[in-house]
Structures are given as C-alpha cells and as structure tokens.
N, CA, C and O atoms as a GROMACS GRO file, in nm:
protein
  452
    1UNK      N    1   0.085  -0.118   0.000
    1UNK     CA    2   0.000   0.000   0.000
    1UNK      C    3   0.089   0.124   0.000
    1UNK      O    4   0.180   0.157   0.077
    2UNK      N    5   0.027   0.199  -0.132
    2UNK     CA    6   0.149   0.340  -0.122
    2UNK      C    7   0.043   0.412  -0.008
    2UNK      O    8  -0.070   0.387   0.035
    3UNK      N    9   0.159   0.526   0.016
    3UNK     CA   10   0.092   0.663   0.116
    3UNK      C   11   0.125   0.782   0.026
    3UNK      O   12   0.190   0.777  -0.078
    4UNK      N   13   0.077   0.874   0.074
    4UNK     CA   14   0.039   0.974  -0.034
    4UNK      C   15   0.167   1.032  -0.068
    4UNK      O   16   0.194   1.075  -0.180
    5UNK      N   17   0.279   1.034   0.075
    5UNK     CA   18   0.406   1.080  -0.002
    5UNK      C   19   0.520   0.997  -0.049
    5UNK      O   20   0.641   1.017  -0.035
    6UNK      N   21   0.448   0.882  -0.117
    6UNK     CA   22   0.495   0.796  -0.211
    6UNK      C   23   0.578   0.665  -0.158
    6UNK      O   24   0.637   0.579  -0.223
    7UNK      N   25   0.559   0.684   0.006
    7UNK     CA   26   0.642   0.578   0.051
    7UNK      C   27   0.561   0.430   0.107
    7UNK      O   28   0.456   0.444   0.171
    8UNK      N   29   0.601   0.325   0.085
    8UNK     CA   30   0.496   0.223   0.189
    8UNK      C   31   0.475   0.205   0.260
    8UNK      O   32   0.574   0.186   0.330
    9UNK      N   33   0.342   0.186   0.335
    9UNK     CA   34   0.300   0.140   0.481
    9UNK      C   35   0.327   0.007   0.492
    9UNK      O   36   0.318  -0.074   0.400
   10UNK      N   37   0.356  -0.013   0.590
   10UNK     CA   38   0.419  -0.158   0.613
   10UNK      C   39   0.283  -0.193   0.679
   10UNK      O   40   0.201  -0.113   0.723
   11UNK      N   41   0.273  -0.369   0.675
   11UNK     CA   42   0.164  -0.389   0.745
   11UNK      C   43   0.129  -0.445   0.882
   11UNK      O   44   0.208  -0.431   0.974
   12UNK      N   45   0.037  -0.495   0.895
   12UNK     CA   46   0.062  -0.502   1.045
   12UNK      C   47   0.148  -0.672   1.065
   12UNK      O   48   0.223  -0.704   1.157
   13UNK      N   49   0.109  -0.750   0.958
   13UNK     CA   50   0.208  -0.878   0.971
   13UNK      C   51   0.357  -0.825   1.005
   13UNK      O   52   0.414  -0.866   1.106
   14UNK      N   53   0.418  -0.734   0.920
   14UNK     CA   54   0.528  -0.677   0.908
   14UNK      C   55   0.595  -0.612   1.056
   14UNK      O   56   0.703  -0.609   1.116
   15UNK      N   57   0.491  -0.576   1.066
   15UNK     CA   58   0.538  -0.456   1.233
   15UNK      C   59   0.510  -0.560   1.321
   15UNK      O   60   0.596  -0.557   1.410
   16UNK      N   61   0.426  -0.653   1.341
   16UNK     CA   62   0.458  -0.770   1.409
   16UNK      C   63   0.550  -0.849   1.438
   16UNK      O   64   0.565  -0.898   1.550
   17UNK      N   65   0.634  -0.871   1.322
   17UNK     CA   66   0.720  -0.958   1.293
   17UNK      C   67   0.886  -0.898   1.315
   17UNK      O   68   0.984  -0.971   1.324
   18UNK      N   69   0.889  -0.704   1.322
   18UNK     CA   70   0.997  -0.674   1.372
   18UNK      C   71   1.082  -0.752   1.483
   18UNK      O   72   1.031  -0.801   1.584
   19UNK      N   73   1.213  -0.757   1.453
   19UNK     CA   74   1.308  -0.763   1.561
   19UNK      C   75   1.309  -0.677   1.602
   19UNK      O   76   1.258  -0.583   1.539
   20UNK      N   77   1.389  -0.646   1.785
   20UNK     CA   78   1.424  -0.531   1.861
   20UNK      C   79   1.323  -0.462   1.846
   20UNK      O   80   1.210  -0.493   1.807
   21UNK      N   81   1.390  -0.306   1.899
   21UNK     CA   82   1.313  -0.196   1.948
   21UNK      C   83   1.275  -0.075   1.794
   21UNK      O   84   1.324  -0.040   1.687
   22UNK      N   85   1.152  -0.054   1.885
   22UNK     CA   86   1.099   0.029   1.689
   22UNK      C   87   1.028   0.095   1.798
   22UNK      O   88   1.014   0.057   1.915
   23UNK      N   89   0.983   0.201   1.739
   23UNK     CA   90   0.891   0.302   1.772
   23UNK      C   91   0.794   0.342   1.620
   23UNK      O   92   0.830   0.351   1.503
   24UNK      N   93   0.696   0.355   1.666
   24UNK     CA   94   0.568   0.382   1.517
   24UNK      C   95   0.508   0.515   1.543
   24UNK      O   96   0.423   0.535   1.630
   25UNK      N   97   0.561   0.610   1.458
   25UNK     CA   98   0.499   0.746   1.500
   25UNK      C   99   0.359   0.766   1.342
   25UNK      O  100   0.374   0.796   1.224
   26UNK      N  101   0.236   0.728   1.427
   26UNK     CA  102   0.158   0.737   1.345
   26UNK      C  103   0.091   0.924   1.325
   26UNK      O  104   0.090   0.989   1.430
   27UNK      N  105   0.051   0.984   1.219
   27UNK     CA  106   0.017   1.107   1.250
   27UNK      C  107   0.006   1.152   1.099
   27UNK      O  108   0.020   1.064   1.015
   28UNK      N  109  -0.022   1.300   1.052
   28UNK     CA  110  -0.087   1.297   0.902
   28UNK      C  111   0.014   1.429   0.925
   28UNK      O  112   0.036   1.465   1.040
   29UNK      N  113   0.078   1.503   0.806
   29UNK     CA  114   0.133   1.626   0.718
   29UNK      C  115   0.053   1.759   0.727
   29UNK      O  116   0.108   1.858   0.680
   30UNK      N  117  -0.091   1.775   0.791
   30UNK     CA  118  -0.155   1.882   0.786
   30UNK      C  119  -0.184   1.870   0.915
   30UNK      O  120  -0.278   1.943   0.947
   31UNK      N  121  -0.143   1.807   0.998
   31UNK     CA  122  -0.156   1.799   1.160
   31UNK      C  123  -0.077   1.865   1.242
   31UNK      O  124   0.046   1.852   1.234
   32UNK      N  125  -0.146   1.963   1.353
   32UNK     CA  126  -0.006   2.104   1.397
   32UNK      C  127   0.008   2.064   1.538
   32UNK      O  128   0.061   2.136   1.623
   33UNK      N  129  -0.047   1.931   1.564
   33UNK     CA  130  -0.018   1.853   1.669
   33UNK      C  131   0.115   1.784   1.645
   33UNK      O  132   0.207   1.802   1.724
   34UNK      N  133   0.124   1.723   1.564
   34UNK     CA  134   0.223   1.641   1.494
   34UNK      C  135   0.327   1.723   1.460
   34UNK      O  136   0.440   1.686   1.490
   35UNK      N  137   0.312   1.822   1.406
   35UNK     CA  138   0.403   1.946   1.370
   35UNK      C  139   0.513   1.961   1.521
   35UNK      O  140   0.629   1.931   1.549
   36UNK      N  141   0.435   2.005   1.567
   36UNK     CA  142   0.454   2.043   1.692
   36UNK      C  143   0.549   1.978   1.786
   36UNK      O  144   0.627   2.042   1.857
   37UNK      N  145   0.532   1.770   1.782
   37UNK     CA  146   0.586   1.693   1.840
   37UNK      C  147   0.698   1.699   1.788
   37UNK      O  148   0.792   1.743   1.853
   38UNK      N  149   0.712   1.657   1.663
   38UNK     CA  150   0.861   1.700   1.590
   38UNK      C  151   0.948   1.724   1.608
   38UNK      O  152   1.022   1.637   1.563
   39UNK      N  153   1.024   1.832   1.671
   39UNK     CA  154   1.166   1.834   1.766
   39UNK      C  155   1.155   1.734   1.897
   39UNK      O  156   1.264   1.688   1.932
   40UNK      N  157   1.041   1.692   1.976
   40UNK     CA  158   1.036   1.664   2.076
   40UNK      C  159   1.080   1.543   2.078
   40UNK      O  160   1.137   1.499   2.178
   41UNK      N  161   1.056   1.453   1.942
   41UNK     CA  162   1.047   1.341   1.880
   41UNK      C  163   1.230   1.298   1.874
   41UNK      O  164   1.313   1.219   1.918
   42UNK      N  165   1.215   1.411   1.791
   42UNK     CA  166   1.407   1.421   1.685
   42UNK      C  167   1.451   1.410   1.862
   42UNK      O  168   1.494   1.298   1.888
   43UNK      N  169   1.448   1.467   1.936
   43UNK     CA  170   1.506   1.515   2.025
   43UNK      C  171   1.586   1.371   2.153
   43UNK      O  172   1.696   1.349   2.204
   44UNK      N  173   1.444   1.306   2.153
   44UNK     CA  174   1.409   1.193   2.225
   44UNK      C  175   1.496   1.066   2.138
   44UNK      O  176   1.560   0.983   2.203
   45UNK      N  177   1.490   1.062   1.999
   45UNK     CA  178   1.536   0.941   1.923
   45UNK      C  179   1.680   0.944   1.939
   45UNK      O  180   1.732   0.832   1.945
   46UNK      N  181   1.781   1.070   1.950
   46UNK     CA  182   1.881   1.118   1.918
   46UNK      C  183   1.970   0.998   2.055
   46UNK      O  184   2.082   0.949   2.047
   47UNK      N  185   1.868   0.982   2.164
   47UNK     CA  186   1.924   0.894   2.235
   47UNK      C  187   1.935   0.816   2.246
   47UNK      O  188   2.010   0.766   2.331
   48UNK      N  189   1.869   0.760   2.168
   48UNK     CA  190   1.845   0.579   2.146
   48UNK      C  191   1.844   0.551   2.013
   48UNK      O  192   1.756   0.492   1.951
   49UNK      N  193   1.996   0.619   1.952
   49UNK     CA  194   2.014   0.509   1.812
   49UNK      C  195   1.993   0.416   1.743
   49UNK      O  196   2.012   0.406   1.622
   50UNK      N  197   1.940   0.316   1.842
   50UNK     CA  198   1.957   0.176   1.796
   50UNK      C  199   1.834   0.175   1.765
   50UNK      O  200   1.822   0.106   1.664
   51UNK      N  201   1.676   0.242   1.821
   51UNK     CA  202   1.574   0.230   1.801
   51UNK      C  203   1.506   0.252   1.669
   51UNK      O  204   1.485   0.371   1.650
   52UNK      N  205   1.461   0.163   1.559
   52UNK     CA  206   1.393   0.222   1.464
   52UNK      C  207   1.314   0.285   1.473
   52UNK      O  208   1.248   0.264   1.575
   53UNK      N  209   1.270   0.383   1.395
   53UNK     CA  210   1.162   0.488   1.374
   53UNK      C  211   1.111   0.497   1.268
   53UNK      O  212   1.181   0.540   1.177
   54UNK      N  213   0.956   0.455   1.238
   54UNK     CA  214   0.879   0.442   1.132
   54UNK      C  215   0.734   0.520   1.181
   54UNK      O  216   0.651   0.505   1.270
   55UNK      N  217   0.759   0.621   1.058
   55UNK     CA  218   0.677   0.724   1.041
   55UNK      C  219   0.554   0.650   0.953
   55UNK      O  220   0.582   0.568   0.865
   56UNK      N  221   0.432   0.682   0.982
   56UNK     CA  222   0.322   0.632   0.940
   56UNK      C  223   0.232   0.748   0.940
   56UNK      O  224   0.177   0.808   1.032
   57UNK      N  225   0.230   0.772   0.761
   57UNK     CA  226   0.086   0.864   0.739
   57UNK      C  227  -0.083   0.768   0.788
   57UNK      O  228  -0.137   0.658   0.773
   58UNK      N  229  -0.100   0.868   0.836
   58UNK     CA  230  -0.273   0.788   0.914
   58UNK      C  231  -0.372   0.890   0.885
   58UNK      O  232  -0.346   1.010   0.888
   59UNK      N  233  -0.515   0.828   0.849
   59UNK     CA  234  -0.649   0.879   0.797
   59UNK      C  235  -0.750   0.770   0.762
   59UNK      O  236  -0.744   0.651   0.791
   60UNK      N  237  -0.809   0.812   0.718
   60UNK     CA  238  -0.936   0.756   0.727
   60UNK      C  239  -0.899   0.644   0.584
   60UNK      O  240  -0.863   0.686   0.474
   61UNK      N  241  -0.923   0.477   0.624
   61UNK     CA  242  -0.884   0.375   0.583
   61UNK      C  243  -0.751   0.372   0.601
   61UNK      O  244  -0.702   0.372   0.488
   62UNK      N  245  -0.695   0.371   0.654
   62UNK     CA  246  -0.509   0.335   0.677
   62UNK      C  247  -0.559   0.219   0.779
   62UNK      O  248  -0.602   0.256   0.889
   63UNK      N  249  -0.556   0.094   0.750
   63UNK     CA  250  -0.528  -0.032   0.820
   63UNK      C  251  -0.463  -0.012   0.934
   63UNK      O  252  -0.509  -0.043   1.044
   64UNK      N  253  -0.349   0.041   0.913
   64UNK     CA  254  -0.229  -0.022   0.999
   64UNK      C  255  -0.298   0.071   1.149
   64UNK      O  256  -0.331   0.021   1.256
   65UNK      N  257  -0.302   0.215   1.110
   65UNK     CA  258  -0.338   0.299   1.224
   65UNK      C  259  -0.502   0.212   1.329
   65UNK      O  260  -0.522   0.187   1.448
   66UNK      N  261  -0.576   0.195   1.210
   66UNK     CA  262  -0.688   0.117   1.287
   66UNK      C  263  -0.654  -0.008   1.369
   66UNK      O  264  -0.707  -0.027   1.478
   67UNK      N  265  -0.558  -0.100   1.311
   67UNK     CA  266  -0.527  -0.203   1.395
   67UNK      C  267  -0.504  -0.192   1.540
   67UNK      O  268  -0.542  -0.244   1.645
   68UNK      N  269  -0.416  -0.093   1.493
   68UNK     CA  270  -0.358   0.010   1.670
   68UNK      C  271  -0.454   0.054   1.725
   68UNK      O  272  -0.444   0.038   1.847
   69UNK      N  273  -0.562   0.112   1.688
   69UNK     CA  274  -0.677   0.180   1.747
   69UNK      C  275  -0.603   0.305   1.766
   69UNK      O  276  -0.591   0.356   1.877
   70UNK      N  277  -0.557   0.352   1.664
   70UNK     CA  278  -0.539   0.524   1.667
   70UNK      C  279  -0.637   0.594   1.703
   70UNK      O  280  -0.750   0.544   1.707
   71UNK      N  281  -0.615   0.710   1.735
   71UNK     CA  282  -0.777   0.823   1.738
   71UNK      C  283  -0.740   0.933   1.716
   71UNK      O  284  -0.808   1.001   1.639
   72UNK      N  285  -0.594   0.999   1.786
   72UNK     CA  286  -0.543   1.087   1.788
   72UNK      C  287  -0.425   1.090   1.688
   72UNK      O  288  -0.407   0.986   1.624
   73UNK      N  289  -0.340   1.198   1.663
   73UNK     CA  290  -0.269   1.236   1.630
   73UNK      C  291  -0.151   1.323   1.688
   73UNK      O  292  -0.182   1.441   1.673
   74UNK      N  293  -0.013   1.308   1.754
   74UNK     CA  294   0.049   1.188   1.668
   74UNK      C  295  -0.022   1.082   1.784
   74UNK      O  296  -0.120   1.093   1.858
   75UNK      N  297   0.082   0.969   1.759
   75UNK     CA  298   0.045   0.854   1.859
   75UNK      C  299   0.162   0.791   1.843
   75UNK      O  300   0.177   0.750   1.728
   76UNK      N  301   0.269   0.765   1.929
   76UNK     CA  302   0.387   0.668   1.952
   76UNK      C  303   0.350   0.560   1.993
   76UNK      O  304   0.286   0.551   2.097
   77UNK      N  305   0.385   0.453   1.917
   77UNK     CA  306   0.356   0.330   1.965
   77UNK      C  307   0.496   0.272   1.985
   77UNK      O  308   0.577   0.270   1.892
   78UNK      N  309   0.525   0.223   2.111
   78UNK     CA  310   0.684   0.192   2.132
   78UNK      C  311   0.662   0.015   2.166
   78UNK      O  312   0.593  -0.045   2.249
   79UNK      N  313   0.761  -0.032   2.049
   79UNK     CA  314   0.733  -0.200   2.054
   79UNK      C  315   0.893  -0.227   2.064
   79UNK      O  316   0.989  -0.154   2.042
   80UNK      N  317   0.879  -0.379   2.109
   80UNK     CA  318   1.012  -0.490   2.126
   80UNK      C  319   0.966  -0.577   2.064
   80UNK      O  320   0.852  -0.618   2.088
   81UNK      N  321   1.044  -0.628   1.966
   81UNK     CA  322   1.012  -0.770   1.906
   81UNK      C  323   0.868  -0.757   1.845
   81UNK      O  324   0.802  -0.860   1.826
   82UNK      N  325   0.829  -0.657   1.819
   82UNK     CA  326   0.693  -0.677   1.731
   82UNK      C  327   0.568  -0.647   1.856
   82UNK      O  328   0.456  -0.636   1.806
   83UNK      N  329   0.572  -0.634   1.991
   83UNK     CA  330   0.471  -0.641   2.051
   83UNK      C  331   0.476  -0.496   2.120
   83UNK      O  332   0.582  -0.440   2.148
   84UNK      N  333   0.374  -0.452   2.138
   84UNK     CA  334   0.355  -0.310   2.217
   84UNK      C  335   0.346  -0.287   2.391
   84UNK      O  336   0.262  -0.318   2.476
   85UNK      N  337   0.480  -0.213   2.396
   85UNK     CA  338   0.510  -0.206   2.511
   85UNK      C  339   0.476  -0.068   2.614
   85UNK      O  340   0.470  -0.079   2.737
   86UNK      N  341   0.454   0.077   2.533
   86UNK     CA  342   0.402   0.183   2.559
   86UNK      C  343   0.374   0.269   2.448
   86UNK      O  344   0.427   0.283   2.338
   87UNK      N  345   0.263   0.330   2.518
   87UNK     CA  346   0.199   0.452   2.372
   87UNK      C  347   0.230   0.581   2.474
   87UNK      O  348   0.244   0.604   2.594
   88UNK      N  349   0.232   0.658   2.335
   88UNK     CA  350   0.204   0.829   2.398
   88UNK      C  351   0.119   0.939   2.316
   88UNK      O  352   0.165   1.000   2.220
   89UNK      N  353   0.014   0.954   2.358
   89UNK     CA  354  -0.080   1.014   2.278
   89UNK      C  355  -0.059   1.176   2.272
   89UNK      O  356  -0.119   1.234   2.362
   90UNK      N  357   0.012   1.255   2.188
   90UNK     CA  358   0.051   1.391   2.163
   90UNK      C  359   0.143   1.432   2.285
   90UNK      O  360   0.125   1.520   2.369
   91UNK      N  361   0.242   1.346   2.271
   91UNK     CA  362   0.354   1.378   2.424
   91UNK      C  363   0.384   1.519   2.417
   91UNK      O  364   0.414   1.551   2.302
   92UNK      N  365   0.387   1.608   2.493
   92UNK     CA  366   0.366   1.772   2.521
   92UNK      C  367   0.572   1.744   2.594
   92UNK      O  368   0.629   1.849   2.625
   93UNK      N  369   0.649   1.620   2.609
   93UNK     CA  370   0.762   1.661   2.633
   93UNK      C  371   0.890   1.564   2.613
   93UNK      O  372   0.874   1.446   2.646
   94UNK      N  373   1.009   1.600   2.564
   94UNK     CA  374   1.087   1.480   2.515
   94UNK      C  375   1.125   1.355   2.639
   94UNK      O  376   1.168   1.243   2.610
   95UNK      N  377   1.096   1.407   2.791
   95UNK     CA  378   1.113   1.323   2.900
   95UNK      C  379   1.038   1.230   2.860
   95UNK      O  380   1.104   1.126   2.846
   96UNK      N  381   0.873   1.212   2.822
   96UNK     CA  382   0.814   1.152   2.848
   96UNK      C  383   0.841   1.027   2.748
   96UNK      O  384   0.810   0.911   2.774
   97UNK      N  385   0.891   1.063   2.656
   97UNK     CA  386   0.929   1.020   2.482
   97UNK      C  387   1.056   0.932   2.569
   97UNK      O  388   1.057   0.809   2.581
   98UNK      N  389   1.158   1.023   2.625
   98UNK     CA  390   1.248   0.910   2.654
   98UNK      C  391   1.207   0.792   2.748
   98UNK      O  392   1.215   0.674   2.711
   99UNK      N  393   1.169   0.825   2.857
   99UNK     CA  394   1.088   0.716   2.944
   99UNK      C  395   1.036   0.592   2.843
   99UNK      O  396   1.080   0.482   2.875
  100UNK      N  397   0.985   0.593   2.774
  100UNK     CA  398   0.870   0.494   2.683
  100UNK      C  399   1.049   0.401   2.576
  100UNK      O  400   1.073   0.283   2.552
  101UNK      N  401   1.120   0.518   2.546
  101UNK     CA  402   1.240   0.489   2.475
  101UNK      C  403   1.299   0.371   2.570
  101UNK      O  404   1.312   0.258   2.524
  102UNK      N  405   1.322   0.392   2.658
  102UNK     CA  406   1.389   0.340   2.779
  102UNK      C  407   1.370   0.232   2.805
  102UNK      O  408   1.453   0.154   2.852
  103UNK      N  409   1.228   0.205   2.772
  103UNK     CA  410   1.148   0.054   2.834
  103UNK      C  411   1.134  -0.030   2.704
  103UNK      O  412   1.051  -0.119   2.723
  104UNK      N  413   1.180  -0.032   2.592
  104UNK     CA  414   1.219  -0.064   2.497
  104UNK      C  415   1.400  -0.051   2.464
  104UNK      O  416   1.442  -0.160   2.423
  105UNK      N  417   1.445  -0.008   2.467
  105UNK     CA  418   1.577   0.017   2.395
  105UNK      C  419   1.702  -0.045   2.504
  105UNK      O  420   1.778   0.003   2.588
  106UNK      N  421   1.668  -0.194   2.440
  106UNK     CA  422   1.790  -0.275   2.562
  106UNK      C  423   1.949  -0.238   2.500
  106UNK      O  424   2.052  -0.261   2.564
  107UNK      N  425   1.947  -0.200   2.416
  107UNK     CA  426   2.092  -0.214   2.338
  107UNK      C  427   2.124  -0.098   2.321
  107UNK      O  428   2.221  -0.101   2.244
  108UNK      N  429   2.088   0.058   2.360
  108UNK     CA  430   2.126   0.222   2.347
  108UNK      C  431   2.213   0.229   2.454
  108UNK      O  432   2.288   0.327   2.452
  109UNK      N  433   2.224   0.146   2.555
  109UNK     CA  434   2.365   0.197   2.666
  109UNK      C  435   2.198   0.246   2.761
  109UNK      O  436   2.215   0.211   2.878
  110UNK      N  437   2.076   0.302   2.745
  110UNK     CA  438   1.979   0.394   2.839
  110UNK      C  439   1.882   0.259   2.868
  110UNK      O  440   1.782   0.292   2.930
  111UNK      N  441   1.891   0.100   2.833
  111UNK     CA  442   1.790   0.032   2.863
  111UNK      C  443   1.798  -0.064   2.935
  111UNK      O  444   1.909  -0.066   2.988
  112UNK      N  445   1.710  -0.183   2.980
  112UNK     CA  446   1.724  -0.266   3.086
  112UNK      C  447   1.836  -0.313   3.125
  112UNK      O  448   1.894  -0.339   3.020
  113UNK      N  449   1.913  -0.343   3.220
  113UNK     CA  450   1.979  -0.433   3.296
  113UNK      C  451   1.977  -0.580   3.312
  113UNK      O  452   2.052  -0.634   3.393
   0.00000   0.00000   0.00000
C-alpha cells in the first residue's frame, strides 16, 4: 500500500514480525499537533540510536493505524520484538518520549539491565 508521499506502509504482519526496538509514530502532514511533536520526537530518538523509527501517514482507511486503534494524532507506539510495550498520545515533552524509549531500547547503553 502506497501513502500519499509515495512511501509504503508496512503492514501489520510486518510490524509484528519486527526484531528489537521500533517506535511507530503514526500522524498525518496537515496535523499542527504532529508538527509540533517533531523536535520533541528528533530530540528523544537522538538517544536511542539503535531504536527504529517508522513514520506512518494515518487517515481515514489506513489499516495499519486502525489495527492500533489510533484516534489521535500523533500517537507513539513503542514495541520490542513486534509487541507493544508503551503509547504516547501527543507527548507535550521529550522526557516523556524518553521514558517509553527506555522501556524498549535494551541495546542504546539507556535500557534494561
């Protein structure tokens, strides 16, 4: 499935089936919520290298966002191994972004013991 800015949505078999730590920042291009998170985001990832980050355009019929039960915009979905370990619905700060980073990201030097 293309997305409108020409790249693919992966599906949910796919994001299931990840190894390690990923984060899914679902959210749409005309959203000033999403806008907004954006440095907070860059800011938060910058610490946890190792973590993938897959940006997901979301709207009305996007599978992948419904599977999740999106509602809002953005929405971090922070997974290990394919399963969901914490969300953050329009995080207002990069602490909160790292916290969720943290409980995922065994291999950044910042995760479990």
């Amino acid at each position: 499935m293309q997305n409108p800015n020409g790249t693919t949505e992966p599906t949910r078999e796919e994001i299931d089936a990840l190894a390690g730590p990923a984060v899914i920042e679902f959210g749409a291009a005309h959203c000033g919520h999403c806008r907004a998170a954006q440095p907070l985001i860059a800011e938060a990832l910058l610490r946890s290298p190792g973590v993938r980050h897959i940006k997901v355009e979301d709207g009305p019929g996007r599978r992948l966002g419904r599977s999740f039960r999106v509602k809002l915009w953005p929405t971090l979905i922070f997974l290990r191994q394919g399963r969901e370990v914490a969300r953050l619905v329009r995080p207002a700060d990069a602490l909160a972004i790292e916290q969720a980073l943290r409980r995922i990201d065994t291999d950044g030097g910042q995760g479990e013991s």
